[in-house]
PyMOL Python script that loads the backbone (N, CA, C, O; Angstrom):
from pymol import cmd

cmd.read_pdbstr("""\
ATOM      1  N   UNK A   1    -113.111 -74.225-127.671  1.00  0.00           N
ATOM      2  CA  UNK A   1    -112.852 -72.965-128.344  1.00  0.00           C
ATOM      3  C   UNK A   1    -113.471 -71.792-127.594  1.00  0.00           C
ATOM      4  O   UNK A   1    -112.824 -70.754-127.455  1.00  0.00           O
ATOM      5  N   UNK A   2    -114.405 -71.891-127.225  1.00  0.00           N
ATOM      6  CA  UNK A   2    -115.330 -70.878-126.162  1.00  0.00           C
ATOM      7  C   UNK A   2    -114.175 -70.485-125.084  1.00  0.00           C
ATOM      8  O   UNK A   2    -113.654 -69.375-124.970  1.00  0.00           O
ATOM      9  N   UNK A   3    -113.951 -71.423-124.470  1.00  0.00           N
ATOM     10  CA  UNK A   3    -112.452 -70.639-123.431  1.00  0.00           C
ATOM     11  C   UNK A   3    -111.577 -70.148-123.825  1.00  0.00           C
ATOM     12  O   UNK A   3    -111.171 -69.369-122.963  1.00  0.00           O
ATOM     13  N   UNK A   4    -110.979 -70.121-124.679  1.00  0.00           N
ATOM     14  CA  UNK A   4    -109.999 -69.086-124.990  1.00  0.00           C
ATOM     15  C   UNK A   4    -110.802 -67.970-125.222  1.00  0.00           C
ATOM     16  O   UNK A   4    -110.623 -67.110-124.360  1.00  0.00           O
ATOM     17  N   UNK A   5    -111.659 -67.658-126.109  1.00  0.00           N
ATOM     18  CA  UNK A   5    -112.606 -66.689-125.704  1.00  0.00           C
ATOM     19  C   UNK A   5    -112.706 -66.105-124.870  1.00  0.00           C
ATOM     20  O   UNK A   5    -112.182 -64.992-124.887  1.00  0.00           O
ATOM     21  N   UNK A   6    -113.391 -66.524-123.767  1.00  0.00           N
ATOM     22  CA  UNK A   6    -113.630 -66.194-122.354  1.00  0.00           C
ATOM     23  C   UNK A   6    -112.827 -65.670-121.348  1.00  0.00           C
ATOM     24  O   UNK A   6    -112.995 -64.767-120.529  1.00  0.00           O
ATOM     25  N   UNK A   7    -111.526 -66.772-121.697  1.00  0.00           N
ATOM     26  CA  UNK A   7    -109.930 -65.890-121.321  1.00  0.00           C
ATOM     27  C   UNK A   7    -109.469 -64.572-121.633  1.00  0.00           C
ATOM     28  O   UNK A   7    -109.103 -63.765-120.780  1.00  0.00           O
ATOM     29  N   UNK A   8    -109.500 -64.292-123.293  1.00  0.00           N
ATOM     30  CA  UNK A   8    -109.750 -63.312-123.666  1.00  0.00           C
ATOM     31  C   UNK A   8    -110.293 -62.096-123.468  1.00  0.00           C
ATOM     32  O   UNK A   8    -109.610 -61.085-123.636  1.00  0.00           O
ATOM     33  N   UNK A   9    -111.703 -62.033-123.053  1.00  0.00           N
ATOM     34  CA  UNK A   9    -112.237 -61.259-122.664  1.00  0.00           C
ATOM     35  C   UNK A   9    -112.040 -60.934-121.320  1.00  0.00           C
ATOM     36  O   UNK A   9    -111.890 -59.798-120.870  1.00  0.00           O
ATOM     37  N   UNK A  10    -112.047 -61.750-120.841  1.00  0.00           N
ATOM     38  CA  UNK A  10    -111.699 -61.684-118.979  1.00  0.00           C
ATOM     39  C   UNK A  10    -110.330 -60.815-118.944  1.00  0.00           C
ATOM     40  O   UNK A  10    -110.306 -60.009-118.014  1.00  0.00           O
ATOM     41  N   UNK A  11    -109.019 -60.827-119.903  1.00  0.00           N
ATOM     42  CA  UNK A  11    -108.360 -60.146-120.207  1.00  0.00           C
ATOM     43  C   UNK A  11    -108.728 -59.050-120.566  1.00  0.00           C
ATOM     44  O   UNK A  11    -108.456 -58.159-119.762  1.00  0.00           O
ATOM     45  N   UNK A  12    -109.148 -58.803-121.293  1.00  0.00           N
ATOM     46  CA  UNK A  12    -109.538 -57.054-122.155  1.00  0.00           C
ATOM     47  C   UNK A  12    -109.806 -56.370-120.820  1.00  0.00           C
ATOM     48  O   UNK A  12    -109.240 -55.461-120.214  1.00  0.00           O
ATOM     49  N   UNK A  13    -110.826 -57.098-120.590  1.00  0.00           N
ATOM     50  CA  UNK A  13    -112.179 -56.788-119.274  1.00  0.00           C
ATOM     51  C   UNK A  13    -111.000 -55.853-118.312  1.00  0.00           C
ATOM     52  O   UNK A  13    -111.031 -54.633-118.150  1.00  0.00           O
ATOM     53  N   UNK A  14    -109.913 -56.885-117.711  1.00  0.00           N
ATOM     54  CA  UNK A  14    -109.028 -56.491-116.878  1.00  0.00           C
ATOM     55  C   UNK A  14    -107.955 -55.043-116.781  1.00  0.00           C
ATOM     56  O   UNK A  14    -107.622 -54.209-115.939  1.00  0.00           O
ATOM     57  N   UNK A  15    -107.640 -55.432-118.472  1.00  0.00           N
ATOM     58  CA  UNK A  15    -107.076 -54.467-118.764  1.00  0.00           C
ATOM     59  C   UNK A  15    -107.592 -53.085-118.963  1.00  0.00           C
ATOM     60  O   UNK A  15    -106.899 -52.077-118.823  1.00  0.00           O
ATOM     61  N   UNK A  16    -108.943 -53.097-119.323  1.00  0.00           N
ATOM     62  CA  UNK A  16    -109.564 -51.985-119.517  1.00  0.00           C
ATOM     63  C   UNK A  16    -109.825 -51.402-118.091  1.00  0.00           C
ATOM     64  O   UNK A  16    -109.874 -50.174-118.026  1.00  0.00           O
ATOM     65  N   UNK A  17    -110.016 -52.183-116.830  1.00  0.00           N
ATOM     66  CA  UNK A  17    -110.691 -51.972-115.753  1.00  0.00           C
ATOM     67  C   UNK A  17    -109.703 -51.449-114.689  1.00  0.00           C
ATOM     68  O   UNK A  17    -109.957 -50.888-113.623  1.00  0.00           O
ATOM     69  N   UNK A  18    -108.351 -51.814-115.313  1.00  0.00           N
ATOM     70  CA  UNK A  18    -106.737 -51.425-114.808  1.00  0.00           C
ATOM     71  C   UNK A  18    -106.294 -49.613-115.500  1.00  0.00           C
ATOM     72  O   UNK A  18    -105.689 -48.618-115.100  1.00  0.00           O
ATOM     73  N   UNK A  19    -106.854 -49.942-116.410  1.00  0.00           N
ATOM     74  CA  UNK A  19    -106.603 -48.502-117.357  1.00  0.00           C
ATOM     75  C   UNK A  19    -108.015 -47.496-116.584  1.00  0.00           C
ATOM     76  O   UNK A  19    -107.672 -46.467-116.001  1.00  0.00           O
ATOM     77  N   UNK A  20    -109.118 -47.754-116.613  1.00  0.00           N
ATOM     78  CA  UNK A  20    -109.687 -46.749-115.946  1.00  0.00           C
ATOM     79  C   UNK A  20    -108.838 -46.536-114.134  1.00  0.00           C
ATOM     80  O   UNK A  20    -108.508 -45.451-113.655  1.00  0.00           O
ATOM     81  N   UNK A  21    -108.746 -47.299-113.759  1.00  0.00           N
ATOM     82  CA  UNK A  21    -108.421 -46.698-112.403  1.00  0.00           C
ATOM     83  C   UNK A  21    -106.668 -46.118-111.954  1.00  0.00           C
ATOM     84  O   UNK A  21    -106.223 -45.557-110.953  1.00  0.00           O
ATOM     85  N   UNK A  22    -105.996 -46.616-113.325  1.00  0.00           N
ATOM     86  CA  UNK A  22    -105.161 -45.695-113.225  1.00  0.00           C
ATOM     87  C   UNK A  22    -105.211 -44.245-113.823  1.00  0.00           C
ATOM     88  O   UNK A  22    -104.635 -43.219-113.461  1.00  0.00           O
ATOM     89  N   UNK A  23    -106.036 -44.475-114.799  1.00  0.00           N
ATOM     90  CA  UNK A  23    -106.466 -42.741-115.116  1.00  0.00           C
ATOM     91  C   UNK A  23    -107.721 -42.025-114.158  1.00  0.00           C
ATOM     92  O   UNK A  23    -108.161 -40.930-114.507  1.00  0.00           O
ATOM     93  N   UNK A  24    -108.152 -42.574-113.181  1.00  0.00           N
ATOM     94  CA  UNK A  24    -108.999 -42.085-112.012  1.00  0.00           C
ATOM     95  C   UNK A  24    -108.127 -41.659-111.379  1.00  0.00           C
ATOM     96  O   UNK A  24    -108.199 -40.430-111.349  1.00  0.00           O
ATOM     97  N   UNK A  25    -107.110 -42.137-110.703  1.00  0.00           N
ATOM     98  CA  UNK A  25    -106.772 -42.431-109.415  1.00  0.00           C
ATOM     99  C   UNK A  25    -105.419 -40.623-110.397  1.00  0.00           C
ATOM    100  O   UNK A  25    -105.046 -39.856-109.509  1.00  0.00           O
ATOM    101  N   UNK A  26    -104.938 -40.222-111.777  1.00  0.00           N
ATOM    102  CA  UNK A  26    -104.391 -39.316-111.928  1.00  0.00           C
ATOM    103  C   UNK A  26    -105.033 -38.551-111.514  1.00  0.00           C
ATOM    104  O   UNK A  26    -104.745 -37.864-110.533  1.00  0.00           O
ATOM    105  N   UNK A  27    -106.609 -38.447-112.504  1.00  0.00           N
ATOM    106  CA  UNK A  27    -107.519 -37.467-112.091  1.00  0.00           C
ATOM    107  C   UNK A  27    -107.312 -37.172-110.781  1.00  0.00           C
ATOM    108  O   UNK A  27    -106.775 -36.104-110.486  1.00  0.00           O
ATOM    109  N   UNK A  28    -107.675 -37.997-109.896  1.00  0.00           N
ATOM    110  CA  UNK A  28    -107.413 -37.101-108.072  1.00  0.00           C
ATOM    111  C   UNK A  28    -106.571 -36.704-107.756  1.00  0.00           C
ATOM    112  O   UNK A  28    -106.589 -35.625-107.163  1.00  0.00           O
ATOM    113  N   UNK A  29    -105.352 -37.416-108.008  1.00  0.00           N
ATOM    114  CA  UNK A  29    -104.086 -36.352-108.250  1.00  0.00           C
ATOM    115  C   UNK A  29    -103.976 -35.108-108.897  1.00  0.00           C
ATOM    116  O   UNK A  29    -103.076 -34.359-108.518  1.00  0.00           O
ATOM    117  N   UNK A  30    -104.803 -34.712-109.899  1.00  0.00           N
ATOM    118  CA  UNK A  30    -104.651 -33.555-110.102  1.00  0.00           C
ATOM    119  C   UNK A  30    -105.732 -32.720-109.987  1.00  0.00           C
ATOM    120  O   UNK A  30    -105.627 -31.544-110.335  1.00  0.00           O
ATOM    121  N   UNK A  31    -106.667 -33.121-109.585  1.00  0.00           N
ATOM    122  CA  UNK A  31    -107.685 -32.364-108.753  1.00  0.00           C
ATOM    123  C   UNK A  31    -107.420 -31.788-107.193  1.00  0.00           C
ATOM    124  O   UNK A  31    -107.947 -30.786-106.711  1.00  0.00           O
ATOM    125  N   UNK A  32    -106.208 -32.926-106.361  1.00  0.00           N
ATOM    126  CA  UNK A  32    -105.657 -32.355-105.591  1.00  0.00           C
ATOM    127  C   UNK A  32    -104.804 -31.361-105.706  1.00  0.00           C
ATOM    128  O   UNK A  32    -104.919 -30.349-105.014  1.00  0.00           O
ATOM    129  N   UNK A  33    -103.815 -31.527-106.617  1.00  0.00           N
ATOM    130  CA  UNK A  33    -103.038 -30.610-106.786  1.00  0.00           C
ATOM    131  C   UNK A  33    -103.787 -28.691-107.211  1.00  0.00           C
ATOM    132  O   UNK A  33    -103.292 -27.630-106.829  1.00  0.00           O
ATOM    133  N   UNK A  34    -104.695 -28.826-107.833  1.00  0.00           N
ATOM    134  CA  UNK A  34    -105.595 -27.803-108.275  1.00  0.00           C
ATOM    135  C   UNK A  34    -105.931 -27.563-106.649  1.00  0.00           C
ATOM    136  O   UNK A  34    -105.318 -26.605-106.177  1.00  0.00           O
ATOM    137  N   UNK A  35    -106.750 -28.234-105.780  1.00  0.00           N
ATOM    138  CA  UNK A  35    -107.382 -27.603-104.867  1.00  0.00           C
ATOM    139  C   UNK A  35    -106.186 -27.128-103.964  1.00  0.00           C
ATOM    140  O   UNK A  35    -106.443 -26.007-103.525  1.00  0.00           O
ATOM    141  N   UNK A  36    -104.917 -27.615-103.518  1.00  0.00           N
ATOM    142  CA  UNK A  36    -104.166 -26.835-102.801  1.00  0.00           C
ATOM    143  C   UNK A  36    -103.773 -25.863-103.206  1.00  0.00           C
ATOM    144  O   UNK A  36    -103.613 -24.965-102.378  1.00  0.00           O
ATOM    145  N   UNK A  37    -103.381 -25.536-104.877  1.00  0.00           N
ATOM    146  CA  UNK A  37    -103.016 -24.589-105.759  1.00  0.00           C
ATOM    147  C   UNK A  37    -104.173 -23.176-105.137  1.00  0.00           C
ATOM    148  O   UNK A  37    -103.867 -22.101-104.621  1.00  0.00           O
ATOM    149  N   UNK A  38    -105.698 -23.831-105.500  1.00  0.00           N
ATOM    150  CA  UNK A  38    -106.849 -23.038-105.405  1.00  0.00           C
ATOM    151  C   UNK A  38    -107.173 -22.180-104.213  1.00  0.00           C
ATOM    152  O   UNK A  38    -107.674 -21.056-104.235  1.00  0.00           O
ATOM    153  N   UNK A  39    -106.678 -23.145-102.797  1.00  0.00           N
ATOM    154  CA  UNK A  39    -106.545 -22.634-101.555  1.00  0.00           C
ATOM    155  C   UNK A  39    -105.747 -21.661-100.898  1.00  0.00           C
ATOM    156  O   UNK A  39    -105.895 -21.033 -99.850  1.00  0.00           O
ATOM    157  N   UNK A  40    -104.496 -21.703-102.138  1.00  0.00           N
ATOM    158  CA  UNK A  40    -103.342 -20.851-101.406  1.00  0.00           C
ATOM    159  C   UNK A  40    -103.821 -19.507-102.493  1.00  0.00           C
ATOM    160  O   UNK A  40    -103.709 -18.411-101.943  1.00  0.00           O
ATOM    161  N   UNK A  41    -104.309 -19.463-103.879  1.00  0.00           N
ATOM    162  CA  UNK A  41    -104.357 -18.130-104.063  1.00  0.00           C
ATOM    163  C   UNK A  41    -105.473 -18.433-105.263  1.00  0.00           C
ATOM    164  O   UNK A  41    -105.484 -18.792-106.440  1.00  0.00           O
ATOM    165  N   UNK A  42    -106.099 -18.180-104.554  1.00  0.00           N
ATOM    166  CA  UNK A  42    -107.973 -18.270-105.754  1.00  0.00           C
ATOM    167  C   UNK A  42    -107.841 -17.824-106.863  1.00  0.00           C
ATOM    168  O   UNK A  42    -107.787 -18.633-107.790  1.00  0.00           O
ATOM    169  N   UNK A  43    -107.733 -16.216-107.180  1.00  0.00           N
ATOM    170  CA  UNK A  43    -107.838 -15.568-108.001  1.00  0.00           C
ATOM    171  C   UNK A  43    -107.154 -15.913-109.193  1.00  0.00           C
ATOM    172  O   UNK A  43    -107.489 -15.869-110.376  1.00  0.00           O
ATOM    173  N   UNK A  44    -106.101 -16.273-108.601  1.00  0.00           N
ATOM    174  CA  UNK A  44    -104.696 -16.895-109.861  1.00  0.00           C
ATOM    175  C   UNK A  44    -105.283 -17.757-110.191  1.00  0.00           C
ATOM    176  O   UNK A  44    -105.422 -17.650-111.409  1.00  0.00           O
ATOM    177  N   UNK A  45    -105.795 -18.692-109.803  1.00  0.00           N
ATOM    178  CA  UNK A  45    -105.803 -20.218-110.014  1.00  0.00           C
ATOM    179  C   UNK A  45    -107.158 -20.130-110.710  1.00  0.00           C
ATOM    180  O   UNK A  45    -107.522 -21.227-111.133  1.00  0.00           O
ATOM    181  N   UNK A  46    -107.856 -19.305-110.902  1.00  0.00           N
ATOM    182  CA  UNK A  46    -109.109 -19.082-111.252  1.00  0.00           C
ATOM    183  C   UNK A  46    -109.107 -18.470-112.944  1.00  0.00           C
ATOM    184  O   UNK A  46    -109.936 -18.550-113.850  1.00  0.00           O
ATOM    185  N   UNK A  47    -107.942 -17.930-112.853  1.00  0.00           N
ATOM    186  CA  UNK A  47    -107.563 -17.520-114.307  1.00  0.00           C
ATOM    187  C   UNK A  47    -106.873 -18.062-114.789  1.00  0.00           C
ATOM    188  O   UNK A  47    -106.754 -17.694-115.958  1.00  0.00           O
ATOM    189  N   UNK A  48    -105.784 -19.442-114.313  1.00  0.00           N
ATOM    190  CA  UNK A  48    -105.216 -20.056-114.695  1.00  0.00           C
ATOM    191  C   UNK A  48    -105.975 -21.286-115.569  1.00  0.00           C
ATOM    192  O   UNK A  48    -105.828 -21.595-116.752  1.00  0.00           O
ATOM    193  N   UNK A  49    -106.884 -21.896-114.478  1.00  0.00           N
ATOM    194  CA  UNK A  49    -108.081 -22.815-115.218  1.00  0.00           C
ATOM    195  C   UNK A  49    -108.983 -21.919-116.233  1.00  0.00           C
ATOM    196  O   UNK A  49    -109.956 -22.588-116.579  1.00  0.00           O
ATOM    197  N   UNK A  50    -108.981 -20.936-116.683  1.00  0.00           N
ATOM    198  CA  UNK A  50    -109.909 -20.161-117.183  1.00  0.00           C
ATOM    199  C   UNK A  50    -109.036 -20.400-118.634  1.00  0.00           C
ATOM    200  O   UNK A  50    -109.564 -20.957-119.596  1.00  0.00           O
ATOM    201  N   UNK A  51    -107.915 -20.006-118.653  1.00  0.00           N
ATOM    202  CA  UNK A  51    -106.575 -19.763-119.773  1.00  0.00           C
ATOM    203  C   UNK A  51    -106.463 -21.137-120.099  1.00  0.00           C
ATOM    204  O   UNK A  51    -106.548 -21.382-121.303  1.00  0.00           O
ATOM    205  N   UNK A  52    -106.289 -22.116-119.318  1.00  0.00           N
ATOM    206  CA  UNK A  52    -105.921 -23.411-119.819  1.00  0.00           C
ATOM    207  C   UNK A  52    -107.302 -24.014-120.431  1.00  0.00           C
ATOM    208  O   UNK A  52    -107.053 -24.853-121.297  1.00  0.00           O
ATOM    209  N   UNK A  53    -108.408 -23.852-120.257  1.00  0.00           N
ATOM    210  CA  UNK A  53    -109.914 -24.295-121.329  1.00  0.00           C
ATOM    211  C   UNK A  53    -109.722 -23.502-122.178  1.00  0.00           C
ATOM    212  O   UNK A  53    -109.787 -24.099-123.253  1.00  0.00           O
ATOM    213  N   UNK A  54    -109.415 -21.962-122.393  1.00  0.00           N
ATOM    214  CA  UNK A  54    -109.362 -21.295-124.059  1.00  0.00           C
ATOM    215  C   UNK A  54    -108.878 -22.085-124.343  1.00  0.00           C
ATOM    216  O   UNK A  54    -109.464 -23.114-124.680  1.00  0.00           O
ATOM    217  N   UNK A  55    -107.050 -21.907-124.332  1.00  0.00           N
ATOM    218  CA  UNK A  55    -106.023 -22.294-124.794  1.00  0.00           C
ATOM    219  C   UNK A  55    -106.345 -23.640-125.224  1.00  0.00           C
ATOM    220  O   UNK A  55    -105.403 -24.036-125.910  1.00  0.00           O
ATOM    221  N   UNK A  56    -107.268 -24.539-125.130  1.00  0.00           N
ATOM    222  CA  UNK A  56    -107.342 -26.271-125.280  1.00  0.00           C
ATOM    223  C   UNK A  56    -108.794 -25.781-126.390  1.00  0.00           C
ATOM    224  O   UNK A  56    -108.779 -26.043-127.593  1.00  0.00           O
ATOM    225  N   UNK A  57    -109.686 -25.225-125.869  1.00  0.00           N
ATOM    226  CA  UNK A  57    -110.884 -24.929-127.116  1.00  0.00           C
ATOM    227  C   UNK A  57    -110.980 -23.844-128.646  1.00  0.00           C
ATOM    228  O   UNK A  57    -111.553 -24.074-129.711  1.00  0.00           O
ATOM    229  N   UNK A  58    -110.096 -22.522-128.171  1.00  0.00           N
ATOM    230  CA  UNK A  58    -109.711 -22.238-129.397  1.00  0.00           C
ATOM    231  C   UNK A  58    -109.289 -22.379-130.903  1.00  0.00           C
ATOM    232  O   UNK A  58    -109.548 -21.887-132.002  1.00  0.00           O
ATOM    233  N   UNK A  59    -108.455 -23.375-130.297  1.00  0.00           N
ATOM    234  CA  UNK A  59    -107.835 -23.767-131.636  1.00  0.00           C
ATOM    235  C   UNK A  59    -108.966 -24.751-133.019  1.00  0.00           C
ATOM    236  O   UNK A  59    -108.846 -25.059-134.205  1.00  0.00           O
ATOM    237  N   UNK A  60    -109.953 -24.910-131.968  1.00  0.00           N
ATOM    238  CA  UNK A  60    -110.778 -25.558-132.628  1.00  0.00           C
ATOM    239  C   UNK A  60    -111.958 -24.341-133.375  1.00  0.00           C
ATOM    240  O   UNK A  60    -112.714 -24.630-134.302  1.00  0.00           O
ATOM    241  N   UNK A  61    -111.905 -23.448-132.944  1.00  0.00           N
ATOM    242  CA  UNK A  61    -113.286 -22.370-133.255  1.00  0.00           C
ATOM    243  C   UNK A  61    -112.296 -21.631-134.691  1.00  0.00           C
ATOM    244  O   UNK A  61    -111.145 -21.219-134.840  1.00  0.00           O
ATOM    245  N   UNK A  62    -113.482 -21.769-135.513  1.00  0.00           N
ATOM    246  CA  UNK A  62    -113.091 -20.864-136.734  1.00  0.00           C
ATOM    247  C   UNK A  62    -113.378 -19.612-136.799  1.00  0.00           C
ATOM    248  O   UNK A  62    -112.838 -18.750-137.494  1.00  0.00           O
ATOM    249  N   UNK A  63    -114.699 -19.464-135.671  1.00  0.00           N
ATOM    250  CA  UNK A  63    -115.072 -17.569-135.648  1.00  0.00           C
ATOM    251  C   UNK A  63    -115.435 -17.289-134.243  1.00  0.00           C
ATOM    252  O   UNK A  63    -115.629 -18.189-133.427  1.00  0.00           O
ATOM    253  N   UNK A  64    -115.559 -15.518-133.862  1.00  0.00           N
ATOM    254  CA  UNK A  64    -115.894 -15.313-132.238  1.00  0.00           C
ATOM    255  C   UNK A  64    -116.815 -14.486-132.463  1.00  0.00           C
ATOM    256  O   UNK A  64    -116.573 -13.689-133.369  1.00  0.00           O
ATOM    257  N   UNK A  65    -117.703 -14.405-131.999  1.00  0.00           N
ATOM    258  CA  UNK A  65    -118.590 -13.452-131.755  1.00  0.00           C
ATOM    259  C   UNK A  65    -119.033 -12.988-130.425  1.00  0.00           C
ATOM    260  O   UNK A  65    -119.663 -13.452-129.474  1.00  0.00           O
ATOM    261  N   UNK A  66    -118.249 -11.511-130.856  1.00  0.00           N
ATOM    262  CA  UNK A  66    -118.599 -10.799-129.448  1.00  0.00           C
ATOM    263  C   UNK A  66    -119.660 -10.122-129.541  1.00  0.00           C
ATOM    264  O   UNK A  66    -120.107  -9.454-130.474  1.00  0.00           O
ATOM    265  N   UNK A  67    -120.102 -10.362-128.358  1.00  0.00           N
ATOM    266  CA  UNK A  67    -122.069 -10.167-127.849  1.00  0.00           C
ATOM    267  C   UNK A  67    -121.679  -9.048-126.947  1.00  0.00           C
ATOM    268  O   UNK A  67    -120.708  -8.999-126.193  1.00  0.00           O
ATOM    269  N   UNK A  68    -122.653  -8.110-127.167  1.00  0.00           N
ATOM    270  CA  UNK A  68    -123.011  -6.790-126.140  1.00  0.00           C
ATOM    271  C   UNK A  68    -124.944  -6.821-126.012  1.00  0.00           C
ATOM    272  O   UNK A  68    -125.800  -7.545-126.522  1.00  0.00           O
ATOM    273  N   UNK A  69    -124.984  -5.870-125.251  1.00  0.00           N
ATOM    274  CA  UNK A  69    -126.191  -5.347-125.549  1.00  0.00           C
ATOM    275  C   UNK A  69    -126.755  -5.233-126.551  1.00  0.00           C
ATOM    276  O   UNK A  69    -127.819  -5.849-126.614  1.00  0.00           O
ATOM    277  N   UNK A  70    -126.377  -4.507-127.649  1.00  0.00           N
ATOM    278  CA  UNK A  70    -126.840  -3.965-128.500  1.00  0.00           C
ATOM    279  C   UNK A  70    -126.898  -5.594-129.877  1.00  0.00           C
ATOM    280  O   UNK A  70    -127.240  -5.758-131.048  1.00  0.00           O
ATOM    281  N   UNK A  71    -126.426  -6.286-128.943  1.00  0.00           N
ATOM    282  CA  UNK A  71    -126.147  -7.759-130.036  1.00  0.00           C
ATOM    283  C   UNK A  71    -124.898  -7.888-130.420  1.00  0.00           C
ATOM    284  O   UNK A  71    -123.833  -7.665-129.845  1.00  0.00           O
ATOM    285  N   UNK A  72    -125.251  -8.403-131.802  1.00  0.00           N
ATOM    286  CA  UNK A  72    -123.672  -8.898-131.925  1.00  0.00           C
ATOM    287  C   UNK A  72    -122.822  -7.388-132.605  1.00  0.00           C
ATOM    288  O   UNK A  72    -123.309  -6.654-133.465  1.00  0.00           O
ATOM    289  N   UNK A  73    -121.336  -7.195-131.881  1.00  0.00           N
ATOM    290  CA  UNK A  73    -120.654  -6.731-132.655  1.00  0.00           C
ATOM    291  C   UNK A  73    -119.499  -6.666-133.557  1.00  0.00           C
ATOM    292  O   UNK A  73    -119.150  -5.906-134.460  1.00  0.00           O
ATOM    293  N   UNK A  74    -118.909  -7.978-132.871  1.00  0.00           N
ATOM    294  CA  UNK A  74    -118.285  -8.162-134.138  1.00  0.00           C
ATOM    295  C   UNK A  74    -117.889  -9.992-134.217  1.00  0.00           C
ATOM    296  O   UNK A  74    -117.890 -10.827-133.312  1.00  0.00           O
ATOM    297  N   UNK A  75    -117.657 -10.093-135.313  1.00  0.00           N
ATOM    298  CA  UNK A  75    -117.578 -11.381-135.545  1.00  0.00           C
ATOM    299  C   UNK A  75    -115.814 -11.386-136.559  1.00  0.00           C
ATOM    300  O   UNK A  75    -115.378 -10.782-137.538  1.00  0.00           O
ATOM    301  N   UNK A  76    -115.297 -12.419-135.614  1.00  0.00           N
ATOM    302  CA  UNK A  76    -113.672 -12.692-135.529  1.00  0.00           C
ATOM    303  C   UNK A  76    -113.470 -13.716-136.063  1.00  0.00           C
ATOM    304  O   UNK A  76    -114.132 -14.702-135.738  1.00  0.00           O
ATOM    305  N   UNK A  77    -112.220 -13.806-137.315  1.00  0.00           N
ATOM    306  CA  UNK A  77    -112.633 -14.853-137.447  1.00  0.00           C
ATOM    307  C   UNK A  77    -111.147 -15.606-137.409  1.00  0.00           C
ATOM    308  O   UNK A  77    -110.447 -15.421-138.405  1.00  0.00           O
ATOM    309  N   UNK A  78    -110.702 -16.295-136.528  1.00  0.00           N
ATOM    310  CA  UNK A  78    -109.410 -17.131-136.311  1.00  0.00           C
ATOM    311  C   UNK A  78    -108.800 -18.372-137.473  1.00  0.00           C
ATOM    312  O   UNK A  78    -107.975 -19.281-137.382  1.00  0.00           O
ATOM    313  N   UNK A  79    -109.454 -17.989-138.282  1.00  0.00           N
ATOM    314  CA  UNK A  79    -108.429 -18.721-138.823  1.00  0.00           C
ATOM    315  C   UNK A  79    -108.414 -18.535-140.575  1.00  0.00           C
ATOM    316  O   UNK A  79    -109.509 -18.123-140.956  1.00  0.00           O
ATOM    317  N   UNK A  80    -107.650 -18.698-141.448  1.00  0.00           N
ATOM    318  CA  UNK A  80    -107.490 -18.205-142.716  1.00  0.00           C
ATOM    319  C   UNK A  80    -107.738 -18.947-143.995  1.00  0.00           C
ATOM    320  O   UNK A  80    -107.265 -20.083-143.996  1.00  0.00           O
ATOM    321  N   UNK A  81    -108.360 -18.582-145.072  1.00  0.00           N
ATOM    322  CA  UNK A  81    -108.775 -19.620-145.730  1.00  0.00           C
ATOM    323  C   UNK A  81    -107.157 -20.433-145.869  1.00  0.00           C
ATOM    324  O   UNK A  81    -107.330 -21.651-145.844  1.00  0.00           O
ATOM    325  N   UNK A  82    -106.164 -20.182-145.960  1.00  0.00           N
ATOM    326  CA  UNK A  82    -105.071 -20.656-146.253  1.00  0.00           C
ATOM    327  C   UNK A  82    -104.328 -22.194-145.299  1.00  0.00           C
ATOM    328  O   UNK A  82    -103.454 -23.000-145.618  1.00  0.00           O
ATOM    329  N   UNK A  83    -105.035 -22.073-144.278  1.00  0.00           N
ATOM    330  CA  UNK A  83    -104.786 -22.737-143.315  1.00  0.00           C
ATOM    331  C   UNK A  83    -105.855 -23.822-143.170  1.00  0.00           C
ATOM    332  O   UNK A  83    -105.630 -24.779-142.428  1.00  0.00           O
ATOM    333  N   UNK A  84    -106.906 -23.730-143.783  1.00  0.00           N
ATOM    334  CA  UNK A  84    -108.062 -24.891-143.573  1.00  0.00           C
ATOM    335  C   UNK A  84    -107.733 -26.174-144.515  1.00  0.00           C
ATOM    336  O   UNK A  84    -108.479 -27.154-144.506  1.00  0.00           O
TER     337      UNK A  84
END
""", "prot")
cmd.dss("prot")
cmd.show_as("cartoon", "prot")
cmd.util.cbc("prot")
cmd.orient("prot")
């Protein structure tokens, strides 16, 4: 009974170890793709990655607070009691 077990796991093991390196091996793919993107025109590509982290963290924030000098001035708040 222990070997099938062992089979088992040696399976998972595999599969899990197949699933990380095909989601590695995207990652460099699209880390390449970013750095040739990055090379041919910085600035863009610099606000592009900038827009694509709001756009993915926003939706999660219920308020903003914009900070100056003087502290906080105002506090935003994205989303409506209607919607929670």
């Amino acid at each position: 009974e222990a070997l099938p077990s062992a089979k088992k796991q040696i399976s998972e093991a595999e599969g899990y170890a197949s699933d990380r390196t095909n989601r590695a091996q995207g990652d460099v793919a699209r880390f390449r793709e970013i750095l040739t993107a990055y090379t041919a025109a910085k600035e863009v590509t610099r606000k592009r990655l900038y827009l694509e982290a709001l756009e993915s963290v926003l939706p999660r924030v219920e308020r903003v607070l914009v900070v100056g000098d003087e502290g906080v001035l105002k506090m935003l708040p994205l989303s409506t009691e209607s919607s929670r």
